[in-house]
Every structure is written in C-alpha cells, then in structure tokens.
C-alpha beads as a LAMMPS data file, in Angstrom:
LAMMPS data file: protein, C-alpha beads

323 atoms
322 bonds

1 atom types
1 bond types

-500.0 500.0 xlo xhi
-500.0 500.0 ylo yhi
-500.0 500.0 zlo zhi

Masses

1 110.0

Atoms # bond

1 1 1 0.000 0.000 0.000
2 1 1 1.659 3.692 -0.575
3 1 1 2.306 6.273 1.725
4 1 1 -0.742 8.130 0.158
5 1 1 -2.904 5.521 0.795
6 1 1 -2.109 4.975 4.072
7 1 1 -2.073 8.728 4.968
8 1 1 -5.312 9.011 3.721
9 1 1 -6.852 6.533 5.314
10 1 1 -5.365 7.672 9.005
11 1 1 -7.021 10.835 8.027
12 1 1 -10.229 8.835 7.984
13 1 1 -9.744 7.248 11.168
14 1 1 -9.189 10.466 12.723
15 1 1 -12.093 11.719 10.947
16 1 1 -14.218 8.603 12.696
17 1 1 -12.928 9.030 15.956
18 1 1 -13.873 13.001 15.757
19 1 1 -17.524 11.823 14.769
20 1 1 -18.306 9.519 17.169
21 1 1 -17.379 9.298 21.218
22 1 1 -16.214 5.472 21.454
23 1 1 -15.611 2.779 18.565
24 1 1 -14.858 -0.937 19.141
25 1 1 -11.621 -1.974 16.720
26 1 1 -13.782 -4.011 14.484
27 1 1 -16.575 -1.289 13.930
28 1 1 -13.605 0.688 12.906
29 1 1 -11.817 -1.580 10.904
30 1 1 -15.061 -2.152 9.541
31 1 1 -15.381 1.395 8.241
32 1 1 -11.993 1.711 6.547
33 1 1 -11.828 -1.779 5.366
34 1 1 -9.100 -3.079 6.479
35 1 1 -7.967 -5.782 9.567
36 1 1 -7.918 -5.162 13.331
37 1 1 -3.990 -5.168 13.469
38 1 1 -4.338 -2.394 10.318
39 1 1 -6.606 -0.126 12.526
40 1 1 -3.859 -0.634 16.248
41 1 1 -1.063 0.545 13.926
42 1 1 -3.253 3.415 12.411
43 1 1 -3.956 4.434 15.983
44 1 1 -0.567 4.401 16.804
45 1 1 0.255 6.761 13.975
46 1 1 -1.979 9.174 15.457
47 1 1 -0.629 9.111 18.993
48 1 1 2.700 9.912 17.318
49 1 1 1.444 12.841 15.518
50 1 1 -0.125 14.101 18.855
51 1 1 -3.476 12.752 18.836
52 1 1 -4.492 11.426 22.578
53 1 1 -5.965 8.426 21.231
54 1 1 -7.357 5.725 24.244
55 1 1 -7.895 2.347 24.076
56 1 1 -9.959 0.310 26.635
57 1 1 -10.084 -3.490 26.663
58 1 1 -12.475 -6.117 27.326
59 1 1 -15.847 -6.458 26.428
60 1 1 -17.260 -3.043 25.731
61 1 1 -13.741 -1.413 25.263
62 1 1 -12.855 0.029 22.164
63 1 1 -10.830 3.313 21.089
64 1 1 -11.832 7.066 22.038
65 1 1 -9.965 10.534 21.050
66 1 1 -9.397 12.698 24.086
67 1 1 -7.274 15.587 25.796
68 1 1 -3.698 15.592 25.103
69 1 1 -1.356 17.974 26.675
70 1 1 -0.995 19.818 23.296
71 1 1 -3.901 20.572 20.571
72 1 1 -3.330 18.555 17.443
73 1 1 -4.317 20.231 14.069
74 1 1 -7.818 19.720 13.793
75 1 1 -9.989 17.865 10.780
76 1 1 -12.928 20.011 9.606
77 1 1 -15.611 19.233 7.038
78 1 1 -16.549 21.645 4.470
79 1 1 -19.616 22.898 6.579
80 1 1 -17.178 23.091 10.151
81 1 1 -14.269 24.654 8.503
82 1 1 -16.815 27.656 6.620
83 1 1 -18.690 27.759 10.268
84 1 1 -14.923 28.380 12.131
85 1 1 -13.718 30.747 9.804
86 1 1 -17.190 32.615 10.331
87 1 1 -17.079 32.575 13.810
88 1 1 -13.647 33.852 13.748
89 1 1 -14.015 36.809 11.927
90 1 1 -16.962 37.636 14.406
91 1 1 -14.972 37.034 17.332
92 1 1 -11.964 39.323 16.159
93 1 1 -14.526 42.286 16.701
94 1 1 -15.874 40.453 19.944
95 1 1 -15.983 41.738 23.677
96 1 1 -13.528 39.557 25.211
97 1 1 -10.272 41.273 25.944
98 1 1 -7.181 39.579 23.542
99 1 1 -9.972 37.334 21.849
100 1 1 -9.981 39.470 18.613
101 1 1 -5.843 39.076 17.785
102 1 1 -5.850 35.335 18.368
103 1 1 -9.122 35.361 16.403
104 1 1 -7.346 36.858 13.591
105 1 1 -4.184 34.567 14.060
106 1 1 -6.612 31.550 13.941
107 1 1 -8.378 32.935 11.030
108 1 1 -5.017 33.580 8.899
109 1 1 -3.962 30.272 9.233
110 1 1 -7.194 28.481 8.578
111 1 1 -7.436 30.710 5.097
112 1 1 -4.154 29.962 4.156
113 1 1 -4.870 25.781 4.030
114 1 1 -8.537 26.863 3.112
115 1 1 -9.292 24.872 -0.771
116 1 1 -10.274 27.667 -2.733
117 1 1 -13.457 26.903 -3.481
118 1 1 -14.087 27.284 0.338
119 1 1 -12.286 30.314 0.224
120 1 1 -14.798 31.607 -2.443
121 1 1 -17.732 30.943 0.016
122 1 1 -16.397 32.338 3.426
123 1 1 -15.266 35.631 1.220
124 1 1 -18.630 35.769 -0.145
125 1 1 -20.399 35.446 3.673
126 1 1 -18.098 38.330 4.958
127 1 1 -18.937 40.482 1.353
128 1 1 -22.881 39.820 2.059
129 1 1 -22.185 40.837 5.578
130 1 1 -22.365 43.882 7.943
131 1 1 -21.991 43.638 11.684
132 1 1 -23.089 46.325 14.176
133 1 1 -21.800 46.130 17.361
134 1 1 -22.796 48.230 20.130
135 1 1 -20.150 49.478 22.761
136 1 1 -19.535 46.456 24.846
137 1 1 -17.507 46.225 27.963
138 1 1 -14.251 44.484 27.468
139 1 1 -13.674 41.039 29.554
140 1 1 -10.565 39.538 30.297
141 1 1 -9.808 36.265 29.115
142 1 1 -8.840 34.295 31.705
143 1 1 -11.575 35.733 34.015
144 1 1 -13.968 33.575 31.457
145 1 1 -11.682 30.742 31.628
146 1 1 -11.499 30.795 35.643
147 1 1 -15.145 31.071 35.658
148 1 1 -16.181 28.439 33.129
149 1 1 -13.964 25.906 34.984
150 1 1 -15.266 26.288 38.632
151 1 1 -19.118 26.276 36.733
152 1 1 -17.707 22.490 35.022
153 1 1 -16.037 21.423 38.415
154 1 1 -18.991 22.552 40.674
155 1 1 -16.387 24.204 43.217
156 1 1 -17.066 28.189 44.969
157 1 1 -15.019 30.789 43.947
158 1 1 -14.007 33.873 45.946
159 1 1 -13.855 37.919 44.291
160 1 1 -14.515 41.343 45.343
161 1 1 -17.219 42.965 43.932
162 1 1 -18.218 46.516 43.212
163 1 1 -21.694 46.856 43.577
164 1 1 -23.719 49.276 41.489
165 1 1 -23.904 51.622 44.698
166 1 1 -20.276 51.674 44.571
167 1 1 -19.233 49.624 47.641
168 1 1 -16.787 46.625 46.770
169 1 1 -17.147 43.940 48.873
170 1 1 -15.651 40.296 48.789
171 1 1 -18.527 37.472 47.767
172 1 1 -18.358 33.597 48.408
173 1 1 -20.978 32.076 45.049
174 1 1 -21.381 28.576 43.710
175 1 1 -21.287 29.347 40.258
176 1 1 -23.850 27.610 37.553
177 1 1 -23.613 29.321 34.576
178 1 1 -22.363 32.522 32.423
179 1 1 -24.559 34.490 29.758
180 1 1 -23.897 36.834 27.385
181 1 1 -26.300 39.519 26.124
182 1 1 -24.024 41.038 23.341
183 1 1 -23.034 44.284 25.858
184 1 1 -21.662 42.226 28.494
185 1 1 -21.467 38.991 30.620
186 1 1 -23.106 37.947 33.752
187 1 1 -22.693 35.134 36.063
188 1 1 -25.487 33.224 37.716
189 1 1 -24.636 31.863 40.897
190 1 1 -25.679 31.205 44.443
191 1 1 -24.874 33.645 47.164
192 1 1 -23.423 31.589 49.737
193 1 1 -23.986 34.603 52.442
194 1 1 -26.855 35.937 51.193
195 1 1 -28.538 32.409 50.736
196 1 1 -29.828 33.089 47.650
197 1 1 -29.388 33.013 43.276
198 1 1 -27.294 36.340 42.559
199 1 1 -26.686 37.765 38.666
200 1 1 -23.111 39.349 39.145
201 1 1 -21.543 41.632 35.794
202 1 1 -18.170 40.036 35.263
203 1 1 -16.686 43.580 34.733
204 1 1 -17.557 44.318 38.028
205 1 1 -15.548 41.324 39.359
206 1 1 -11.815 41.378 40.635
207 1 1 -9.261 38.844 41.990
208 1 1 -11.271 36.084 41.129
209 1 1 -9.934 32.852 42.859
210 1 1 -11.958 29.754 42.560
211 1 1 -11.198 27.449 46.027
212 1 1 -10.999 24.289 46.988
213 1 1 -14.523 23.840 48.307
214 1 1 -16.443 21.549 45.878
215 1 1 -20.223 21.997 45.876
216 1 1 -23.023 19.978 45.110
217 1 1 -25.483 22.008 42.256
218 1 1 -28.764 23.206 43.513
219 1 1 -31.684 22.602 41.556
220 1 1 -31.957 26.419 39.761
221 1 1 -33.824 28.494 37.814
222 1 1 -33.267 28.868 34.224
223 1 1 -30.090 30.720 33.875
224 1 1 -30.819 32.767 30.806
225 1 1 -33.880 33.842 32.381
226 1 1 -33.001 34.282 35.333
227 1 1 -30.637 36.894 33.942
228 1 1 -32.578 38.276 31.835
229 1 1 -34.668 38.950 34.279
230 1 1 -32.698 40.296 36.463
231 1 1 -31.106 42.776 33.878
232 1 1 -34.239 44.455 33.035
233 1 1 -35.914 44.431 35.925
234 1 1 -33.586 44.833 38.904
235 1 1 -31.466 47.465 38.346
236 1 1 -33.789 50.406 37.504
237 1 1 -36.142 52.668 39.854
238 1 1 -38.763 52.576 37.556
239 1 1 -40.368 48.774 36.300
240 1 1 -42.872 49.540 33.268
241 1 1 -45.322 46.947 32.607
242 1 1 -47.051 47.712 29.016
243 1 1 -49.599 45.983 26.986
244 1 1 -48.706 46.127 23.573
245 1 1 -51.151 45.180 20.402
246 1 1 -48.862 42.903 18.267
247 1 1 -47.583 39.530 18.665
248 1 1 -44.943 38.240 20.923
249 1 1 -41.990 37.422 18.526
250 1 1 -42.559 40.854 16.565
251 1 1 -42.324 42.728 19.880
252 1 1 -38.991 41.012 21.022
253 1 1 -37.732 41.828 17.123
254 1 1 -37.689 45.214 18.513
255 1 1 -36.461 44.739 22.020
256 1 1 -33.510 43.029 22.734
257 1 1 -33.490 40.709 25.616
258 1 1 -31.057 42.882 27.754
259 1 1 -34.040 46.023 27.307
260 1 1 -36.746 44.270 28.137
261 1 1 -38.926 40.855 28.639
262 1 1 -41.964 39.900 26.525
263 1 1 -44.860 37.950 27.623
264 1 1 -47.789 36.809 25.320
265 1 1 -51.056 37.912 26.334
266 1 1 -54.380 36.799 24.898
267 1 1 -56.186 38.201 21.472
268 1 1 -53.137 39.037 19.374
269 1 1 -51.556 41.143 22.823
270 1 1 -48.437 40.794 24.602
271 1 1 -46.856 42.340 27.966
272 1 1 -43.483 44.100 27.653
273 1 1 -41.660 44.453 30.974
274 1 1 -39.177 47.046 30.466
275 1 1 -36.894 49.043 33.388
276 1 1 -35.351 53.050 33.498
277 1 1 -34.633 55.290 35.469
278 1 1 -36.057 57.745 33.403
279 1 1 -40.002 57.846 32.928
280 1 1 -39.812 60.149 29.972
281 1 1 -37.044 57.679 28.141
282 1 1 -39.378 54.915 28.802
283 1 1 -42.398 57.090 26.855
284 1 1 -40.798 57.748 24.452
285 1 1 -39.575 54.056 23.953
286 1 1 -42.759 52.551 24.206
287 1 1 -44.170 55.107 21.342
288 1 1 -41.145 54.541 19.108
289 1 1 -42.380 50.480 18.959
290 1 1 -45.020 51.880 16.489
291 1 1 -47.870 49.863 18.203
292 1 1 -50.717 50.067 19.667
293 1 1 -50.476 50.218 23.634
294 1 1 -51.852 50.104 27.221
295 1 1 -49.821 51.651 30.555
296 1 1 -50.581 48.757 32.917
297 1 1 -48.134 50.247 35.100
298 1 1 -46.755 52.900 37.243
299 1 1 -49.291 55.013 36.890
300 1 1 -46.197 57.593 36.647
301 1 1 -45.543 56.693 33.583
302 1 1 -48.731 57.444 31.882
303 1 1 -48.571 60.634 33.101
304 1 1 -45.312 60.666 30.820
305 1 1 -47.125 59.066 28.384
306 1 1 -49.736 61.939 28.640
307 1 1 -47.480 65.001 28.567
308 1 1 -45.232 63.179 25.119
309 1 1 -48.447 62.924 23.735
310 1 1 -49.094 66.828 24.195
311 1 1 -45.572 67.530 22.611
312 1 1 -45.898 65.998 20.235
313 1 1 -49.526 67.337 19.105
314 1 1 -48.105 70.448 19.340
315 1 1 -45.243 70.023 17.039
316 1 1 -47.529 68.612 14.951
317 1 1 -49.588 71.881 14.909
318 1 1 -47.039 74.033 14.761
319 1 1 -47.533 77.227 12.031
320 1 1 -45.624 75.071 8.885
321 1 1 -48.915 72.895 9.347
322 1 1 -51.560 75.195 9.813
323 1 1 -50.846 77.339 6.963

Bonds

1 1 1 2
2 1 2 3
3 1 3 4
4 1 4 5
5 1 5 6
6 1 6 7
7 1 7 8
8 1 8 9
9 1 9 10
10 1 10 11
11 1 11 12
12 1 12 13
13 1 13 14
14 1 14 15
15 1 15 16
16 1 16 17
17 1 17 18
18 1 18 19
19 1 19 20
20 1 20 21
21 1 21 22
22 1 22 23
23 1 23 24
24 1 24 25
25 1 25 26
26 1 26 27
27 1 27 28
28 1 28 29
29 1 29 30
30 1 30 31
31 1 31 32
32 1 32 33
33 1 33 34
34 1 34 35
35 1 35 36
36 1 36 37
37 1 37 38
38 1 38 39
39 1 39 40
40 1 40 41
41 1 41 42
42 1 42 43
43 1 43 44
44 1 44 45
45 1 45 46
46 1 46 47
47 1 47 48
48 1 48 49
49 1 49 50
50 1 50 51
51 1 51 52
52 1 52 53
53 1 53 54
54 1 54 55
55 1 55 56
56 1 56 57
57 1 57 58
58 1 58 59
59 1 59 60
60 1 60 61
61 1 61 62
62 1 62 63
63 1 63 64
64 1 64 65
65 1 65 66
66 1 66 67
67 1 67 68
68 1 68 69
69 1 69 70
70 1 70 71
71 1 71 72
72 1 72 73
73 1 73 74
74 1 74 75
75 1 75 76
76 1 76 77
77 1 77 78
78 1 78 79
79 1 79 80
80 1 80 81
81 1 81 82
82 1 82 83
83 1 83 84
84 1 84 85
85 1 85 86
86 1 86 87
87 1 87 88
88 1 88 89
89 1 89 90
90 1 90 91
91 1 91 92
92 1 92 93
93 1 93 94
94 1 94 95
95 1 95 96
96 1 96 97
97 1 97 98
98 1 98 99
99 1 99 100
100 1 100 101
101 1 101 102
102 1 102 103
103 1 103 104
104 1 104 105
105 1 105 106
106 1 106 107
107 1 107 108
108 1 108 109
109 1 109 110
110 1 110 111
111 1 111 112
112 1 112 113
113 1 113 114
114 1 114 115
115 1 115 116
116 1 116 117
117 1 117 118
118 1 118 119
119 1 119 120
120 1 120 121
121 1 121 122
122 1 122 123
123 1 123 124
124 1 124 125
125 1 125 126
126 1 126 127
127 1 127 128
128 1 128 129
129 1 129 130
130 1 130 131
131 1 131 132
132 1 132 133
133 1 133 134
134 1 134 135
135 1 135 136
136 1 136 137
137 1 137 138
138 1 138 139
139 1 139 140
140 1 140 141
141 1 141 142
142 1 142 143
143 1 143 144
144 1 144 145
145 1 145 146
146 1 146 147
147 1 147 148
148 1 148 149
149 1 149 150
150 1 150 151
151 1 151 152
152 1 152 153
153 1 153 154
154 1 154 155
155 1 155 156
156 1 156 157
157 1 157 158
158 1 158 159
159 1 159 160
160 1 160 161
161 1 161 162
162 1 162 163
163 1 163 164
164 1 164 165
165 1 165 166
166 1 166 167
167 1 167 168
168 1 168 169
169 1 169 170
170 1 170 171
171 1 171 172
172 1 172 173
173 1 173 174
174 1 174 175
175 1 175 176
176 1 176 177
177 1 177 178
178 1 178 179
179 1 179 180
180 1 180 181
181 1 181 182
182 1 182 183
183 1 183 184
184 1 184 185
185 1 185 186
186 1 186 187
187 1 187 188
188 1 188 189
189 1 189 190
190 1 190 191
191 1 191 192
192 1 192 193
193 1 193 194
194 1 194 195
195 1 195 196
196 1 196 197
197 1 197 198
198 1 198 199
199 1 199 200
200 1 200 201
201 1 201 202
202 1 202 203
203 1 203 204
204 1 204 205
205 1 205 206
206 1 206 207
207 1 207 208
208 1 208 209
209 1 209 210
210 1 210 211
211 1 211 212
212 1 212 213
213 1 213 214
214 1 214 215
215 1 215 216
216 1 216 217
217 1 217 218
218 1 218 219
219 1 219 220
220 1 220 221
221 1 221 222
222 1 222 223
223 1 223 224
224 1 224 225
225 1 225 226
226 1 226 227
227 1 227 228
228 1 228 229
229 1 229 230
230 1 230 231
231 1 231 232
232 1 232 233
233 1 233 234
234 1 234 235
235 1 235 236
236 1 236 237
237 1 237 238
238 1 238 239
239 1 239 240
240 1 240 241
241 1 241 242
242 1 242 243
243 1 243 244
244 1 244 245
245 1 245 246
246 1 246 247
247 1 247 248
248 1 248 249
249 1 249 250
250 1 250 251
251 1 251 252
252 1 252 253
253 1 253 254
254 1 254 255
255 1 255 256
256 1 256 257
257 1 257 258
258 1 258 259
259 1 259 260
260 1 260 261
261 1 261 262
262 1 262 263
263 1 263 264
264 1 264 265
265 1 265 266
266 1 266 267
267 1 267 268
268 1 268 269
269 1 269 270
270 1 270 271
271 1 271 272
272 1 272 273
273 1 273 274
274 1 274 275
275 1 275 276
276 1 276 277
277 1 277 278
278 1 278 279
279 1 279 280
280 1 280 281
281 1 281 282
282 1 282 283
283 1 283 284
284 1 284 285
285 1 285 286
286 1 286 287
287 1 287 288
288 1 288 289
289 1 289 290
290 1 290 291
291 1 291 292
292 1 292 293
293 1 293 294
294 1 294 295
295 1 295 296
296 1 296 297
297 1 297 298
298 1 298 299
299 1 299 300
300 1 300 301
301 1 301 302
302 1 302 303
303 1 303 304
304 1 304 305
305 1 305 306
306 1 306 307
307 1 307 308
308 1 308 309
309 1 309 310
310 1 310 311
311 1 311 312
312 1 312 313
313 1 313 314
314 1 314 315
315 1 315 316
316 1 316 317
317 1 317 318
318 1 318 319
319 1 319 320
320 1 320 321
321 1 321 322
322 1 322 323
C-alpha cells in the first residue's frame, strides 16, 4: 500500500474518531476496510502525531480521542471549517479582551490551508455581511476561563465585587452558569452569604480565585432567564409593565433581551416588561415600537405618556402645518 494511501486513510480514522465518542476496533476496521492489526497501527500513527488516542479493553472497550497535553491540528468538514472561519471573523470584533488578535491569528492560518473553493464561500459570507456592534464592555480572558472551569467542576469561587452603589465587597458564590447579552457577561450563581441566586456583571468582578470547596449544584432556575430577568428588571427605579397590540416574537424583534422581557397575552396582545430610570425615556420608547399600547403600570408613567403625547400634538400643529 503507498504512503498516500495509508495517509489518507489515518485521516479517515481520525475523521471517525472526531464523529463519534467510542468505537470498538472491528466497527472501525469495519469502516476503513481493512484488519484489526491495520486499525492498532493506524492508531498508533496518530498518537505519534499528537493525537491522545485511548484504548480500553475487554468487552465493551474500544478506542476514544481525548485531551492531550498539546492541541493537534484539527480535521474540519466543508460545513465546520466555513462555520470556524465565520465565527472567527466575528470574534476578532468580539468583547472579550485579547480574543480578537488570536481570532485573527486563527483565522489567517485556517485561510491559508482553506481549498479555494471554500475560500470563495467564506469571502462571499463576509462580502454579504455587515456587523453592528454596540459598545460592549471588554472582559478579560482568563476571568472567562477561571469562571467556566469552577461552573464544570462545581467548586465556589471567591472575588470582590463593586456593587452598582459603589461599595466593593468580597462574595463567596457557587457558580452555575455565564450568559452573554451582546453588551456584556453575567454570572449566575448562588450567594453563599446571602442564601440566595445572585446575577453578578463580570466587569464588576476582581481577583477572582476559585477554592478548593467543591459543591453539590442546587436545583436552579433557568439561567438565561433568570438573567434576563434580572437585567431588566432589577437594576432600575422605575419597572414599566405595558400591553402592547402585536404579537410576541414581533415585539422582542424590537427589544432586545437585555431592554426588556416579553410575555404573550391573549387576542393578538403581549406584555413588555421594560426598566429606566427615566419615565420620559421609557415614553418615548414605548411610542417609538409603532404599536398600539396600554400603561398597565406605574401610573407615573402614563402621566409621561400623557405630557409626550401633548408635545408631540403640538409640534404637529405648529404654524408650517396650519398654513
């Protein structure tokens, strides 16, 4: 058999073992046609090239890819390798401090092995393809990384936290889970001295130290809404609660999920729940959805309602109208 031949068909094997979580020797030998003692020297071709190939014997063992101490060059599909080079050139613009260089390092190298035909498509994505970005607050790295592990490991983690009040105090959490509204990040974790679920803004976090204390999960609420939640509700002094004449998913078109919450009503009506600290920004916010609409509550707020209503009658009356 030539070298090509056998390259390619370690190429498949690696392909396999990306596909699938465990295979048994014969369901891979099986696949590339070829023996058992074809497939154990394959394998070890891998594990020489870096690939953390396992093998587990017995009845029910078989061969698995895992972690190495090293990444190995990867094997993408068509569809994975147009998908990465996608998501790279979003991330180079992203929020996460350092994220967009690497991005871009990634994304050079992946276009330079890119066939060209795949080239052609990606190019033609980004050409079809603007991204707006609002002003997002930059996280650091390994603040993500620190926090994703102790969320996988189940174990507390210890930082000082500035509330929005100002005072910076040091917080004990079990950490569940982080979410990302496009501005910034939160994490969703349980208070150990307050006793109970706490949305924390990771840009409000510092020396973050995860401990040794491993906890067992609580059962929790729904992490993206919880935040969500908690991000247009809690924070504000004013909590508007409108009924709005349209359906649910055109109403959260125009609102993104960090402004507000949507919740479907009955007869073609929905309820936005919207926070501000400003009554007339919340008016005029409301009016600018273009919909028909009903101030369940405060009542201060229809009295904003009221006097942007007045405004804007008289600008519509002024003297270029009535002559």
């Amino acid at each position: 058999m030539t070298v090509e031949a056998t390259t390619e068909r370690v190429l498949r094997l690696l392909a396999l073992l990306q596909h699938r979580a465990s295979w048994t020797a014969a369901e891979l030998a099986a696949e590339l046609g070829v023996t058992d003692r074809s497939v154990r020297r394959d394998v070890e071709r891998l594990r020489t090239l870096g690939y953390p190939v396992h093998a587990t014997a017995g009845v029910g063992g078989g061969y698995q890819l895992g972690a190495g101490t090293r990444l190995p060059p990867l094997l993408l599909d068509d569809e994975e390798a147009i998908a990465t080079a996608v998501s790279l050139r979003l991330a180079s613009g992203g929020t996460v401090a350092g994220a967009g260089e690497a991005a871009l390092r990634a994304l050079a190298k992946l276009d330079q092995v890119m066939p060209p035909r795949l080239r052609g498509e990606v190019r033609a994505v980004y050409g079809a393809t603007e991204t707006l970005v609002s002003p997002g607050v930059e996280i650091d790295a390994e603040l993500l990384v620190t926090l994703a592990r102790a969320c996988r490991d189940a174990v507390r983690v210890r930082f000082r936290y500035a509330a929005r009040g100002g005072a910076d105090r040091e917080r004990t959490v079990e950490p569940v889970r982080m979410v990302a509204t496009g501005r910034r990040w939160y994490l969703m974790a349980w208070d150990v001295d307050r006793d109970d679920w706490r949305t924390f803004r990771l840009d409000r976090m510092r020396e973050v130290v995860p401990t040794t204390w491993r906890f067992r999960v609580r059962e929790h609420p729904d992490p993206v809404a919880y935040v969500q939640r908690s991000v247009t509700e809690a924070p504000y002094r004013y909590l508007a609660r409108v009924r709005v004449h349209a359906r649910p998913d055109r109403v959260r078109e125009l609102v993104p999920p960090q402004i507000g919450r949507v919740e479907d009503d009955r007869d073609g009506w929905c309820v936005l729940v919207v926070g501000g600290d400003d009554l007339n920004w919340l008016a005029v916010r409301v009016a600018g959805l273009g919909f028909e609409a009903e101030v369940l509550d405060p009542p201060e707020l229809r009295e904003a309602v009221a006097r942007l209503a007045r405004r804007l009658a008289a600008m519509a009356g002024g003297p270029a109208l009535r002559s």
